[in-house]
PyMOL CGO cylinders between C-alpha atoms (Angstrom):
from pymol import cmd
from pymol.cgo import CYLINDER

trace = [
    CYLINDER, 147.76, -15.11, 180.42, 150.33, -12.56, 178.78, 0.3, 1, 1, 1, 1, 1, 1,
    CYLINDER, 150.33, -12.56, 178.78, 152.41, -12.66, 181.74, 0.3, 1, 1, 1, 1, 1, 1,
    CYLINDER, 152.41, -12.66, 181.74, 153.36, -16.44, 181.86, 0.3, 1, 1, 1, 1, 1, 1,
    CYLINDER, 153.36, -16.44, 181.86, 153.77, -15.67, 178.21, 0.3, 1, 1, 1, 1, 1, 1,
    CYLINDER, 153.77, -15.67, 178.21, 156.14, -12.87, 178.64, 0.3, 1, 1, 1, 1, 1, 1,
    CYLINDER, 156.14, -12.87, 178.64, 158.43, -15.00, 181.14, 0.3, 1, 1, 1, 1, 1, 1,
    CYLINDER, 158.43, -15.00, 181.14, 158.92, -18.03, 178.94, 0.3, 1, 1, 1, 1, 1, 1,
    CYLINDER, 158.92, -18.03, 178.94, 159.60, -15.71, 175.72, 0.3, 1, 1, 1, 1, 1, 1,
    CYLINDER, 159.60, -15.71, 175.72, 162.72, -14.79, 177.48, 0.3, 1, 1, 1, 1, 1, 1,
    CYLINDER, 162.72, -14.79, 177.48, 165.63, -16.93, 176.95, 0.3, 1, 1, 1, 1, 1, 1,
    CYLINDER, 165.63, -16.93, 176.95, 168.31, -15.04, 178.51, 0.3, 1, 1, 1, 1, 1, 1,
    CYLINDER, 168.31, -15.04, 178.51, 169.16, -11.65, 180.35, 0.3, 1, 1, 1, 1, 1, 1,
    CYLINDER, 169.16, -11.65, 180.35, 172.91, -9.86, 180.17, 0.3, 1, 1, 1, 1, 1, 1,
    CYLINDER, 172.91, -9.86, 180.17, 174.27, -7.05, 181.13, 0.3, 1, 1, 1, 1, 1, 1,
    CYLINDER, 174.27, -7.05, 181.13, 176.98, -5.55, 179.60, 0.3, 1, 1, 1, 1, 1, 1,
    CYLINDER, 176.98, -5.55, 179.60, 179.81, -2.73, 180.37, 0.3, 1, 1, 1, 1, 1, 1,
    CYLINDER, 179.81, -2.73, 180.37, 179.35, -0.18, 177.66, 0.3, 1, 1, 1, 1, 1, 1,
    CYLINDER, 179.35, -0.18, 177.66, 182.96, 0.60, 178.19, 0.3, 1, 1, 1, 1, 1, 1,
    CYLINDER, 182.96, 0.60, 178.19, 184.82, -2.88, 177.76, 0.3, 1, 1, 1, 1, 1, 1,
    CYLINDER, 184.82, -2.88, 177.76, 182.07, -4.93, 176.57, 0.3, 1, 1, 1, 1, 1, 1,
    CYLINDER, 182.07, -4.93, 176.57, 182.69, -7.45, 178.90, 0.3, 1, 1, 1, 1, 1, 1,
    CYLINDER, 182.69, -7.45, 178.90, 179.69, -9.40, 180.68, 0.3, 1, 1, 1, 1, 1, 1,
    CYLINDER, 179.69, -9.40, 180.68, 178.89, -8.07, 184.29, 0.3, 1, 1, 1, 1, 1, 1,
    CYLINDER, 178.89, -8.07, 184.29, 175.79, -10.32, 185.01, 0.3, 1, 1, 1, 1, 1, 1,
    CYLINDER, 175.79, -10.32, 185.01, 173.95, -13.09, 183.00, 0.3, 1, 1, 1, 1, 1, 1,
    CYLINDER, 173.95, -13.09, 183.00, 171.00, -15.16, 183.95, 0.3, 1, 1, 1, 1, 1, 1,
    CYLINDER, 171.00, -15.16, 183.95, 169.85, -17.72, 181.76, 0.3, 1, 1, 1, 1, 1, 1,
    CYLINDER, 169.85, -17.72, 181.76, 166.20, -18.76, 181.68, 0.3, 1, 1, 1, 1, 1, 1,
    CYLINDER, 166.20, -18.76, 181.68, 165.92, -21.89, 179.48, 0.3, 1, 1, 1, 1, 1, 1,
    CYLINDER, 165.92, -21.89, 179.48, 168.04, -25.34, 179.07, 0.3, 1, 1, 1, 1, 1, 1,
    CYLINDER, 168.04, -25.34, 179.07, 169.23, -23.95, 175.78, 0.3, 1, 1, 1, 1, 1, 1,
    CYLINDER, 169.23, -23.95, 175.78, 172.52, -23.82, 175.76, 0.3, 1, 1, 1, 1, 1, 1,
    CYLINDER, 172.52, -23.82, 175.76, 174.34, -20.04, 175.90, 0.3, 1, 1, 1, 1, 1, 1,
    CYLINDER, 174.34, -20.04, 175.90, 177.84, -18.95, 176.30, 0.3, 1, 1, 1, 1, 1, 1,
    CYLINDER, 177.84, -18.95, 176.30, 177.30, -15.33, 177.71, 0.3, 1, 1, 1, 1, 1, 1,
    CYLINDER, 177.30, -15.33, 177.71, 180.89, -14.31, 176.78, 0.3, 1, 1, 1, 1, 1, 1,
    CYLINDER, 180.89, -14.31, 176.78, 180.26, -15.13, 173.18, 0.3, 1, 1, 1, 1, 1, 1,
    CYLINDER, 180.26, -15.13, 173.18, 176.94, -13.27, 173.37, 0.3, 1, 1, 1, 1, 1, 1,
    CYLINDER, 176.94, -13.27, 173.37, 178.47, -10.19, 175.18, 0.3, 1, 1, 1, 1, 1, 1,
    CYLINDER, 178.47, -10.19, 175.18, 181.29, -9.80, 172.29, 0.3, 1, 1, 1, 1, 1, 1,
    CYLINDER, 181.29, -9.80, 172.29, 178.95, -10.36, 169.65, 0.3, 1, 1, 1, 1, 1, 1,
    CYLINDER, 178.95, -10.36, 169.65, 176.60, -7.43, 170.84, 0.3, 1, 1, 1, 1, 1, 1,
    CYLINDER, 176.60, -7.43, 170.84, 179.98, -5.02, 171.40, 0.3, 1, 1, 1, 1, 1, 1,
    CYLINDER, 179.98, -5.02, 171.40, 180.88, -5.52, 167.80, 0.3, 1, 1, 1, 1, 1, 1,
    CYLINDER, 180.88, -5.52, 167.80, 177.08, -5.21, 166.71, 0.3, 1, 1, 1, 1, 1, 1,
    CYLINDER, 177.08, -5.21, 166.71, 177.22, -1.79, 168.89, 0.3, 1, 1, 1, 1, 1, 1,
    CYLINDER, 177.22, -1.79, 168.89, 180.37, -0.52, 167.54, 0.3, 1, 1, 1, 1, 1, 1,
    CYLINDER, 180.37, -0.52, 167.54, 179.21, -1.22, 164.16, 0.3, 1, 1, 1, 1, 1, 1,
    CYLINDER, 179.21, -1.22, 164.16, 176.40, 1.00, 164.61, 0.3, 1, 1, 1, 1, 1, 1,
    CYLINDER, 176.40, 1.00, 164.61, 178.43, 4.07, 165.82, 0.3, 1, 1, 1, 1, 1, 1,
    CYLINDER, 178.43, 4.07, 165.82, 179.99, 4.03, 162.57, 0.3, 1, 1, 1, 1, 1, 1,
    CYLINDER, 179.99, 4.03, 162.57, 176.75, 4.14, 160.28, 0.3, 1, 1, 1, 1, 1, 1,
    CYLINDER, 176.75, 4.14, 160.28, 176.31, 7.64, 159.37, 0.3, 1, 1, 1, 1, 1, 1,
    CYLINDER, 176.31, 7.64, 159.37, 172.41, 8.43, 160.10, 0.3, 1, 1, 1, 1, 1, 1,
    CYLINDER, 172.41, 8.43, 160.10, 170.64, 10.19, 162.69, 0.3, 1, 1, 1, 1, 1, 1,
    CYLINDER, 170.64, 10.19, 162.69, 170.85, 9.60, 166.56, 0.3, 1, 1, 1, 1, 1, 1,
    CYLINDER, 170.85, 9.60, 166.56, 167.56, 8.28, 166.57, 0.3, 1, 1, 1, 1, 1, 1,
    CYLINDER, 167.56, 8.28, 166.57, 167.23, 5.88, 163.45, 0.3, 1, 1, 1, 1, 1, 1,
    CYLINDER, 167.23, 5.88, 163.45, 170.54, 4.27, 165.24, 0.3, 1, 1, 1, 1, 1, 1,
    CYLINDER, 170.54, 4.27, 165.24, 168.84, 4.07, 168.62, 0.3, 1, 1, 1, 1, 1, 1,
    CYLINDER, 168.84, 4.07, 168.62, 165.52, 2.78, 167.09, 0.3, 1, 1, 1, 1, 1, 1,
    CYLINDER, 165.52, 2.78, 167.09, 168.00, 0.09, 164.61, 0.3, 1, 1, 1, 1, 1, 1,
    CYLINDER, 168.00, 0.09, 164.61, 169.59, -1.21, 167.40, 0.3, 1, 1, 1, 1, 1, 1,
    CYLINDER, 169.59, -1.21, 167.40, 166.51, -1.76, 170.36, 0.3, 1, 1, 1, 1, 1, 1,
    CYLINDER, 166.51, -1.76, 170.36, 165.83, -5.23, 168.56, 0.3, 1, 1, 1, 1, 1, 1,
    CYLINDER, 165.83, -5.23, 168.56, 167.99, -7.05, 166.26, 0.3, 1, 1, 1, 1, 1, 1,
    CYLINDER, 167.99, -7.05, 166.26, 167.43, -11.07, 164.60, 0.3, 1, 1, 1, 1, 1, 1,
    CYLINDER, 167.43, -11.07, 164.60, 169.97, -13.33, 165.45, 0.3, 1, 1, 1, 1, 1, 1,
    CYLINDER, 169.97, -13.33, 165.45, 168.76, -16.83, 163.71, 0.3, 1, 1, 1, 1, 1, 1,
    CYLINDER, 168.76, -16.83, 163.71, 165.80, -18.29, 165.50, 0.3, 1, 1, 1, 1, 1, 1,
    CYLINDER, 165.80, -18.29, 165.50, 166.18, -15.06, 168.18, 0.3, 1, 1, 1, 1, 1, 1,
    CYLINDER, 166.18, -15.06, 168.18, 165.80, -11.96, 168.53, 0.3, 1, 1, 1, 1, 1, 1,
    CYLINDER, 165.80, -11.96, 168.53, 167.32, -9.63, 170.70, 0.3, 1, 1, 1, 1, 1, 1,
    CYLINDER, 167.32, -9.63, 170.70, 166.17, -6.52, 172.73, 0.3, 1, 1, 1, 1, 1, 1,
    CYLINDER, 166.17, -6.52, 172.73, 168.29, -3.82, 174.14, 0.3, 1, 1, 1, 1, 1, 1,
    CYLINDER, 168.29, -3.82, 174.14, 168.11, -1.06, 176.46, 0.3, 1, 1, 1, 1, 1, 1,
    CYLINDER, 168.11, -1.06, 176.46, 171.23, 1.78, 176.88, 0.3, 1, 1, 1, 1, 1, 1,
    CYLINDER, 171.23, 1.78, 176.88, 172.09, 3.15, 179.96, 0.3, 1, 1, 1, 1, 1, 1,
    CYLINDER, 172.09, 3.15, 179.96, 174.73, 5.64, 180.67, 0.3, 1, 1, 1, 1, 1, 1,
    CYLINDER, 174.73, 5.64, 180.67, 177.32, 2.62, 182.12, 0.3, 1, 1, 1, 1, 1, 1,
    CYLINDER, 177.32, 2.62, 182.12, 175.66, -0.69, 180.69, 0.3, 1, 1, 1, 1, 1, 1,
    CYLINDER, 175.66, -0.69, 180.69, 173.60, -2.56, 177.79, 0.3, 1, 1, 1, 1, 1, 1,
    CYLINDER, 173.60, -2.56, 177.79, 171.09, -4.45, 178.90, 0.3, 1, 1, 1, 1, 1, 1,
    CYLINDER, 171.09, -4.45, 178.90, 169.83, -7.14, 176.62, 0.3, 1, 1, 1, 1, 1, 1,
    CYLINDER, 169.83, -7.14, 176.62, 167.38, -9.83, 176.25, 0.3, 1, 1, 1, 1, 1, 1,
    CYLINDER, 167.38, -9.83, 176.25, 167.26, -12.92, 173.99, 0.3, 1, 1, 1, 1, 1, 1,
    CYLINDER, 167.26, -12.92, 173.99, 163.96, -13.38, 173.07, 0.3, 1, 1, 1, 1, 1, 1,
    CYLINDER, 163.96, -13.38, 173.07, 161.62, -16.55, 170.74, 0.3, 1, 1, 1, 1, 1, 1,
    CYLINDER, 161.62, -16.55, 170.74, 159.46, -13.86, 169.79, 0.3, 1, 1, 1, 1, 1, 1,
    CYLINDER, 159.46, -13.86, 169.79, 159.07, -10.13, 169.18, 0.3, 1, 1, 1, 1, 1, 1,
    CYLINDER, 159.07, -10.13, 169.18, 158.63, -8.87, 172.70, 0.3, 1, 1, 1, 1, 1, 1,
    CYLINDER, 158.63, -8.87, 172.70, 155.43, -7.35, 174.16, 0.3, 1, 1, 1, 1, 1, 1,
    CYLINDER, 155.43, -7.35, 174.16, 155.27, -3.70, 175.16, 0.3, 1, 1, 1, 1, 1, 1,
    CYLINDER, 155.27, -3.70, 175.16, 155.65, -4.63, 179.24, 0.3, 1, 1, 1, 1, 1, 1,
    CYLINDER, 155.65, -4.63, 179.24, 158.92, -7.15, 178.65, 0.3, 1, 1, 1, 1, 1, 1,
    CYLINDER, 158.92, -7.15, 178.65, 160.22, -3.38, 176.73, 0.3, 1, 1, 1, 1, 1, 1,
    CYLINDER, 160.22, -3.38, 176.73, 159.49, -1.69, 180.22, 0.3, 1, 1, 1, 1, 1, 1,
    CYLINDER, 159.49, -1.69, 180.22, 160.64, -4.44, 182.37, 0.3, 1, 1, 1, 1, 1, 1,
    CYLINDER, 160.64, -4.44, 182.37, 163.98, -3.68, 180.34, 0.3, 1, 1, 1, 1, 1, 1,
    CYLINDER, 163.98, -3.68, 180.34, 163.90, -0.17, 180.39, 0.3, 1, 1, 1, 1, 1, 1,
    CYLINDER, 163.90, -0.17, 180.39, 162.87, -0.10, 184.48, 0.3, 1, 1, 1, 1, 1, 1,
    CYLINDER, 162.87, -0.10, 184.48, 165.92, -3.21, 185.26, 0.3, 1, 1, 1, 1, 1, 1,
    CYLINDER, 165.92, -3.21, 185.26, 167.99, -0.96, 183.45, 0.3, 1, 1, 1, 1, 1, 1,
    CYLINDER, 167.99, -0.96, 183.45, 167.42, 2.02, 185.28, 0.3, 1, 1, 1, 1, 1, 1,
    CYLINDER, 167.42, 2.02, 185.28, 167.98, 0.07, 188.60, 0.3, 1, 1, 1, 1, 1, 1,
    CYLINDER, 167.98, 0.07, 188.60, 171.11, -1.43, 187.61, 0.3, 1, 1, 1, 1, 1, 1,
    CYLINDER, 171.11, -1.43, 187.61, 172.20, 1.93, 186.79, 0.3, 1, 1, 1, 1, 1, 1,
    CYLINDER, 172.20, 1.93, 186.79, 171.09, 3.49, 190.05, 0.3, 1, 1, 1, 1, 1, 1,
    CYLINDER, 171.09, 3.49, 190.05, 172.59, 0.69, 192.33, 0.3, 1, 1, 1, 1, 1, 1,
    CYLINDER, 172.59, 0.69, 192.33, 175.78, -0.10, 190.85, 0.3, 1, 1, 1, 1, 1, 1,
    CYLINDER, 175.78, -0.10, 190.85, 176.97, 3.06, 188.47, 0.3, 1, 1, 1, 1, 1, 1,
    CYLINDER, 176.97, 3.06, 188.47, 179.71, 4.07, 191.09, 0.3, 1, 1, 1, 1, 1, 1,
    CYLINDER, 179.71, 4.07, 191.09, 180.59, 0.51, 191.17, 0.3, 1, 1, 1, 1, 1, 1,
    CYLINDER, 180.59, 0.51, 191.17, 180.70, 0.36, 187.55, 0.3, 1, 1, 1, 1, 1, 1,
    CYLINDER, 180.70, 0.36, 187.55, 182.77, 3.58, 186.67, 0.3, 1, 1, 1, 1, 1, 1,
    CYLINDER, 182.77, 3.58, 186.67, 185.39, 2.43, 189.60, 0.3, 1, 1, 1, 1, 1, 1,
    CYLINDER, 185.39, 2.43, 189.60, 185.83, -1.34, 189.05, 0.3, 1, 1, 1, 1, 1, 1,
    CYLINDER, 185.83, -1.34, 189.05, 185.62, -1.46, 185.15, 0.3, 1, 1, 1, 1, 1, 1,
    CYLINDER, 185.62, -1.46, 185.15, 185.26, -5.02, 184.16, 0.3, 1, 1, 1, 1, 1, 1,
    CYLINDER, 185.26, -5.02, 184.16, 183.90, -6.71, 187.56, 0.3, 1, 1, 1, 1, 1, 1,
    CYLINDER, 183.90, -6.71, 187.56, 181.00, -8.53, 187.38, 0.3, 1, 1, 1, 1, 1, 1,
    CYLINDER, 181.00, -8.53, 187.38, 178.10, -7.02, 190.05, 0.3, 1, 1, 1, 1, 1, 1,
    CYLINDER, 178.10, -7.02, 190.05, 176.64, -8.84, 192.78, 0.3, 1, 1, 1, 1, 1, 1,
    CYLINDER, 176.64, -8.84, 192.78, 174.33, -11.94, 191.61, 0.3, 1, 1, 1, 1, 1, 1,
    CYLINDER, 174.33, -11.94, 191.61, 172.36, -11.65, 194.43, 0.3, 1, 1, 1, 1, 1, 1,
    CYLINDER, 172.36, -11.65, 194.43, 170.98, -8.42, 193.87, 0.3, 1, 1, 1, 1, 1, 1,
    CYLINDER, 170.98, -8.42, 193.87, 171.20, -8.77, 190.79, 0.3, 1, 1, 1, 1, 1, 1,
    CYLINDER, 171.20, -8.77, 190.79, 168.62, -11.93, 190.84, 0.3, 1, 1, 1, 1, 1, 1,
    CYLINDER, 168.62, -11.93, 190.84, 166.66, -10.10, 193.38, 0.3, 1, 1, 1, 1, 1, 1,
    CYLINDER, 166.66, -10.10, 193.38, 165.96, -7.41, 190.88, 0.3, 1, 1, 1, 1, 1, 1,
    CYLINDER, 165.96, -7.41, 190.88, 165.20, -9.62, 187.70, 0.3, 1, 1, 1, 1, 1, 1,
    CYLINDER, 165.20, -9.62, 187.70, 162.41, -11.10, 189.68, 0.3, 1, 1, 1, 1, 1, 1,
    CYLINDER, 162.41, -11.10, 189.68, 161.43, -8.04, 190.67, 0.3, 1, 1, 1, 1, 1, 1,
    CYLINDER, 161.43, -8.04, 190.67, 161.08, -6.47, 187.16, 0.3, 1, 1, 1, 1, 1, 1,
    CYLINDER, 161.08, -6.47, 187.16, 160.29, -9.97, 185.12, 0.3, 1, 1, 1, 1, 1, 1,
    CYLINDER, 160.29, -9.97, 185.12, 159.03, -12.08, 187.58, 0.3, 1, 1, 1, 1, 1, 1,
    CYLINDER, 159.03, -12.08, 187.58, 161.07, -14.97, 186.08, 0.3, 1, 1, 1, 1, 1, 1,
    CYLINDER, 161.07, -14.97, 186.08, 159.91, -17.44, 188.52, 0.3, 1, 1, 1, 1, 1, 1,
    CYLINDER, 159.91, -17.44, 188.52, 156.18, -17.86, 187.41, 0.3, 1, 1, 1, 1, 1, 1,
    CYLINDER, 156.18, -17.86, 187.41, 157.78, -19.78, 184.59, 0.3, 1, 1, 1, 1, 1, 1,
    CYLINDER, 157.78, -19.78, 184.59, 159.37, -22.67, 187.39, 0.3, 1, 1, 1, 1, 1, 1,
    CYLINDER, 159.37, -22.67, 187.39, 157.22, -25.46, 188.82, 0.3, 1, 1, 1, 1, 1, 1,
    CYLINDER, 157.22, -25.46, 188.82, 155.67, -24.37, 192.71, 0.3, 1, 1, 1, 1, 1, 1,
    CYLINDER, 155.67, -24.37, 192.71, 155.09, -26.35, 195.50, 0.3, 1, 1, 1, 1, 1, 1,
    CYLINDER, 155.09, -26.35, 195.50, 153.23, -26.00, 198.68, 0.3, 1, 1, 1, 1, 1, 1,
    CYLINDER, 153.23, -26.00, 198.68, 155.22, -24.78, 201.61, 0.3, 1, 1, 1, 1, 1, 1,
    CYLINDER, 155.22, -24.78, 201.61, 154.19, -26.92, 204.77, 0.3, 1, 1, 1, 1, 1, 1,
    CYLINDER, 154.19, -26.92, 204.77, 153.87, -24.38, 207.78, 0.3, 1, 1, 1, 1, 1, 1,
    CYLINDER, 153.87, -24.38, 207.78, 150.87, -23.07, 209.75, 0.3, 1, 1, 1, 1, 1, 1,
    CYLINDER, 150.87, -23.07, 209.75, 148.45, -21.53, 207.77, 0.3, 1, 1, 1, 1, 1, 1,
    CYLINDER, 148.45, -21.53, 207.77, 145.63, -18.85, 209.33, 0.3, 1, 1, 1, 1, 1, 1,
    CYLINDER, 145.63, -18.85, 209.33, 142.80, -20.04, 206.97, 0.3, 1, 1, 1, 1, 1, 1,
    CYLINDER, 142.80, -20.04, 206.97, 140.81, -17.01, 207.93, 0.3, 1, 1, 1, 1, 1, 1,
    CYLINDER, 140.81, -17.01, 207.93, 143.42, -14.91, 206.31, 0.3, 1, 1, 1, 1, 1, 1,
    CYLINDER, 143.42, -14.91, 206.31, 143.08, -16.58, 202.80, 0.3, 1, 1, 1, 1, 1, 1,
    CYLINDER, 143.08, -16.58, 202.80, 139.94, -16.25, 200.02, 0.3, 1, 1, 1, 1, 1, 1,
    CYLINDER, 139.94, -16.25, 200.02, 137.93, -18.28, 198.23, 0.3, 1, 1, 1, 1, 1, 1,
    CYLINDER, 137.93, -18.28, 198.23, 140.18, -18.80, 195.42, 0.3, 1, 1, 1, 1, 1, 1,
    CYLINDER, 140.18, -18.80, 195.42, 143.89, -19.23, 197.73, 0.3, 1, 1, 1, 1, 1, 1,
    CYLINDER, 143.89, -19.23, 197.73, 141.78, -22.11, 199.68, 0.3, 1, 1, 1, 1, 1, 1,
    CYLINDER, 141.78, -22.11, 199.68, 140.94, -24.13, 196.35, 0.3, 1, 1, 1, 1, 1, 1,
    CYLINDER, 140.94, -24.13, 196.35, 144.62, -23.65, 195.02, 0.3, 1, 1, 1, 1, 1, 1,
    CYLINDER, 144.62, -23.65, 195.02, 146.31, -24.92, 198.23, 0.3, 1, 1, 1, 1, 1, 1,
    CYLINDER, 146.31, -24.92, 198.23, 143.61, -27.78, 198.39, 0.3, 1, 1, 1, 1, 1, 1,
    CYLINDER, 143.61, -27.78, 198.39, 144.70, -28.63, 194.77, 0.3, 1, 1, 1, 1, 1, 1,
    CYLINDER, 144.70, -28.63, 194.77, 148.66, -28.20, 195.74, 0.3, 1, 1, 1, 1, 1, 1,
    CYLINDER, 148.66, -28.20, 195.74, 147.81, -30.82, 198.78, 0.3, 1, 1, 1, 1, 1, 1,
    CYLINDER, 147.81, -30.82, 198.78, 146.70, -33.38, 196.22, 0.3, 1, 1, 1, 1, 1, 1,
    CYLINDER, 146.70, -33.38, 196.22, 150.35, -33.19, 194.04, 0.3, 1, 1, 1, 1, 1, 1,
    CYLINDER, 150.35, -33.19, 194.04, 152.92, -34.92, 194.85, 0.3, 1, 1, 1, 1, 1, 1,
    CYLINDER, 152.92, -34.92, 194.85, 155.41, -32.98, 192.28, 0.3, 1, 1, 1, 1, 1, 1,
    CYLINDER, 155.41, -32.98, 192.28, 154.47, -29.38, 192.70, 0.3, 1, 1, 1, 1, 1, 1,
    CYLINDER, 154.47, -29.38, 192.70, 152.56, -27.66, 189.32, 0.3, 1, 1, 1, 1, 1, 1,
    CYLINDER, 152.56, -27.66, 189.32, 153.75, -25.12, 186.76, 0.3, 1, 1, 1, 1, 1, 1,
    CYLINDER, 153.75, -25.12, 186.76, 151.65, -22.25, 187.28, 0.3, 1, 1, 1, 1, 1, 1,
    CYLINDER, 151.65, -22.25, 187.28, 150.44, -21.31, 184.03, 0.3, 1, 1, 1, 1, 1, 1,
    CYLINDER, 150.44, -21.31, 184.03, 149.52, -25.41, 183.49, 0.3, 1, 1, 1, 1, 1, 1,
    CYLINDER, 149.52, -25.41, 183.49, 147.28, -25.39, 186.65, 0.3, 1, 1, 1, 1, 1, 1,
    CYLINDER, 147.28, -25.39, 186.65, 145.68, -22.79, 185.12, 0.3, 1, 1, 1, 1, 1, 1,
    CYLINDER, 145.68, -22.79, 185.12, 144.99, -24.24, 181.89, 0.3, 1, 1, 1, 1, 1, 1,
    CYLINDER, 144.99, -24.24, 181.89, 144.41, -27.69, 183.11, 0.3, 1, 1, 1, 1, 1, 1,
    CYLINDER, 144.41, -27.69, 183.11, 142.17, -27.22, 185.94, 0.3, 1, 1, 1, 1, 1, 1,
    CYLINDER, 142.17, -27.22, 185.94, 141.38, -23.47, 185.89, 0.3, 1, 1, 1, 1, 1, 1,
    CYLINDER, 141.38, -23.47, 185.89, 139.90, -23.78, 182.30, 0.3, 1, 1, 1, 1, 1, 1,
    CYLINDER, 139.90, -23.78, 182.30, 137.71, -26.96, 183.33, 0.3, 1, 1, 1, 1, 1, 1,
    CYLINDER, 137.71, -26.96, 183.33, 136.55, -26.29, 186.56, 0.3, 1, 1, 1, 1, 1, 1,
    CYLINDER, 136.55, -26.29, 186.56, 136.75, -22.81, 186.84, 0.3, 1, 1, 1, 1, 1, 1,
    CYLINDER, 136.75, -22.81, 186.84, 136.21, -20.80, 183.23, 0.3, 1, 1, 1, 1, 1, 1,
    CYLINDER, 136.21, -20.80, 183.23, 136.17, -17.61, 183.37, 0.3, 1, 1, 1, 1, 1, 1,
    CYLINDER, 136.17, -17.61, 183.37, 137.54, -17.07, 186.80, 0.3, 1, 1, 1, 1, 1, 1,
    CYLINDER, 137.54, -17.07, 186.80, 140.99, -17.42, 185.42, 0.3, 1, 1, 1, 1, 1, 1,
    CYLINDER, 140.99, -17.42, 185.42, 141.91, -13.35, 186.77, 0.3, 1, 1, 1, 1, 1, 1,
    CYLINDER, 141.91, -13.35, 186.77, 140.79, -13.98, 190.66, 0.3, 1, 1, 1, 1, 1, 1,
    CYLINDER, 140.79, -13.98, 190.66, 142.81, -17.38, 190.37, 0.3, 1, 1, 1, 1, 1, 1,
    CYLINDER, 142.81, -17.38, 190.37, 145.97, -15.76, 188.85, 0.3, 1, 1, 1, 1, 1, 1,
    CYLINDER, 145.97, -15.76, 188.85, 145.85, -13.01, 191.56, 0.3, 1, 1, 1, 1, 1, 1,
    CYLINDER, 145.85, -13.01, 191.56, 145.62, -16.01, 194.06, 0.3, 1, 1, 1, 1, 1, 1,
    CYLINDER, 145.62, -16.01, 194.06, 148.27, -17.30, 192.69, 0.3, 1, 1, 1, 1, 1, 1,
    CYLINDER, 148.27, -17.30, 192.69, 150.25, -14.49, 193.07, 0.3, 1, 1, 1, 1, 1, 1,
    CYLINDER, 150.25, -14.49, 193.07, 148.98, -13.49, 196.71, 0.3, 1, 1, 1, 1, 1, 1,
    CYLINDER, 148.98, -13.49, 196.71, 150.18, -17.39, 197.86, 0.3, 1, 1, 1, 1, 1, 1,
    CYLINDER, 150.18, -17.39, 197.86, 153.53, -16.12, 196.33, 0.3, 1, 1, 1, 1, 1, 1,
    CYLINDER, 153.53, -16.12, 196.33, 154.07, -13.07, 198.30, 0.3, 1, 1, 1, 1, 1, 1,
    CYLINDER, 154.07, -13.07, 198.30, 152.83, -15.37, 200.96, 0.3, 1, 1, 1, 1, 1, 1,
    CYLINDER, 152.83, -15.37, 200.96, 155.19, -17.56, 200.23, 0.3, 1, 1, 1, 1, 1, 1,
    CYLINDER, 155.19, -17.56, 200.23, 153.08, -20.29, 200.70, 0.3, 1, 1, 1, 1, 1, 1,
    CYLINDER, 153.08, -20.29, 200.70, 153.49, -21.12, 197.28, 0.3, 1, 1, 1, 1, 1, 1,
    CYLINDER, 153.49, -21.12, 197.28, 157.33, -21.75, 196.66, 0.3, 1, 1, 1, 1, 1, 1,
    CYLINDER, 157.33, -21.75, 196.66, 159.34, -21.78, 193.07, 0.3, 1, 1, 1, 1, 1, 1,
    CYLINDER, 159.34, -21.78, 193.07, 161.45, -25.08, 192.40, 0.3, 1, 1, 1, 1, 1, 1,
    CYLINDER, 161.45, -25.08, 192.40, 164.93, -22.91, 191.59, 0.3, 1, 1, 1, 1, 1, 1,
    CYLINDER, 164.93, -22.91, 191.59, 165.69, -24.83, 188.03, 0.3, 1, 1, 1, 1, 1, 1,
    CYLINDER, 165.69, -24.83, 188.03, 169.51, -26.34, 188.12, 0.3, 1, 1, 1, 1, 1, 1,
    CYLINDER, 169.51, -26.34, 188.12, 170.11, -24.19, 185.37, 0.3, 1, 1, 1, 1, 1, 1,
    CYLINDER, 170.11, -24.19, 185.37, 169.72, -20.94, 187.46, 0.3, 1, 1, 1, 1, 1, 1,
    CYLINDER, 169.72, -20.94, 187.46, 171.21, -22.08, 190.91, 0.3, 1, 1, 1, 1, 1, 1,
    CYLINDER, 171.21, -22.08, 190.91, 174.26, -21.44, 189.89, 0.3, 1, 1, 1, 1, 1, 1,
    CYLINDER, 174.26, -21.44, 189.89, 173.84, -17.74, 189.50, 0.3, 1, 1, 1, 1, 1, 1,
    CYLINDER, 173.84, -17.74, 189.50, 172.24, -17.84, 192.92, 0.3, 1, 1, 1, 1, 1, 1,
]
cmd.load_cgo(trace, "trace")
């Protein structure tokens, strides 16, 4: 289940003007407690520290993709008018590196003009949010309920009918990767791949529906 794995690694996403340093978007994907300001700063000095080191291009580059931070580590991607960066538990797999690198690249493409013209301003959170699900598909880490609406059984499988059947039964909603585990694993083994592309077909659906955590409406 490397996915659901991947999404609750991350802690917290920023991005940064390369320029000023200063924190154009944050979204933070825990309860832990984390002043983006302070974490912006912190990375600009860490940054401008490196420029100074005298080695090669590419040790620097390679030095500065991950760096500890106590019980974190972080994981950063250039671009040409931001720093992207991740606060991770763990050492981060080879997608959340992509997911990065491909955010990055978006963020880049949609709001460079932006960027190079209103130095400082933070970007749209919106979009923004738009694209982090996109990329990280952050919301397989909240709890999902059922969406109540008309539903053409005929155009569901096997697999969507015995999740929504399950969903019916809860009065709170489930977090995805627990269903799995806890009723997936027992009634189910070895099936967990057609259930987890169930899953994720009842998302696009959106018969399936993420609870938005507190936390995160704010950046909504």
């Amino acid at each position: 289940m490397k996915k659901f794995e991947d999404v609750r690694n991350i802690q917290l996403l920023i991005v940064i003007d390369r320029i000023s340093g200063i924190d154009l978007f944050s979204k933070q994907m825990s309860e832990i407690p984390i002043d983006p300001t302070l974490i912006s700063g912190f990375l600009q000095a860490i940054s401008s520290f490196g420029k100074d080191i005298k080695i090669s291009t590419e040790t620097k580059k390679k030095a500065l993709q991950e760096l500890a931070f106590h019980h974190f580590l972080f994981v950063f991607e250039e671009g040409e008018n931001v720093r992207s960066a991740l606060l991770l538990l763990k050492s981060p797999s080879q997608e959340i590196k992509n997911s990065l690198s491909r955010f990055t690249q978006d963020v880049e493409s949609k709001f460079s003009d932006f960027i190079k013209e209103q130095s400082g301003e933070t970007l749209d959170n919106e979009i923004l949010n738009n694209m982090v699900e996109e990329n990280y598909k952050i919301s397989l880490s909240y709890v999902h309920e059922l969406k109540i609406q008309d539903i053409d059984e005929k155009s569901l499988s096997k697999w969507e009918k015995i999740i929504i059947k399950h969903f019916q039964e809860s009065q709170n909603g489930y977090y995805l990767d627990r269903f799995i585990e806890e009723f997936v694993y027992v009634y189910y083994n070895g099936k967990e791949l057609d259930f987890l592309k169930a899953i994720l077909n009842l998302k696009k659906k959106r018969i399936l529906i993420p609870i938005i955590p507190e936390l995160n409406k704010k950046l909504k």
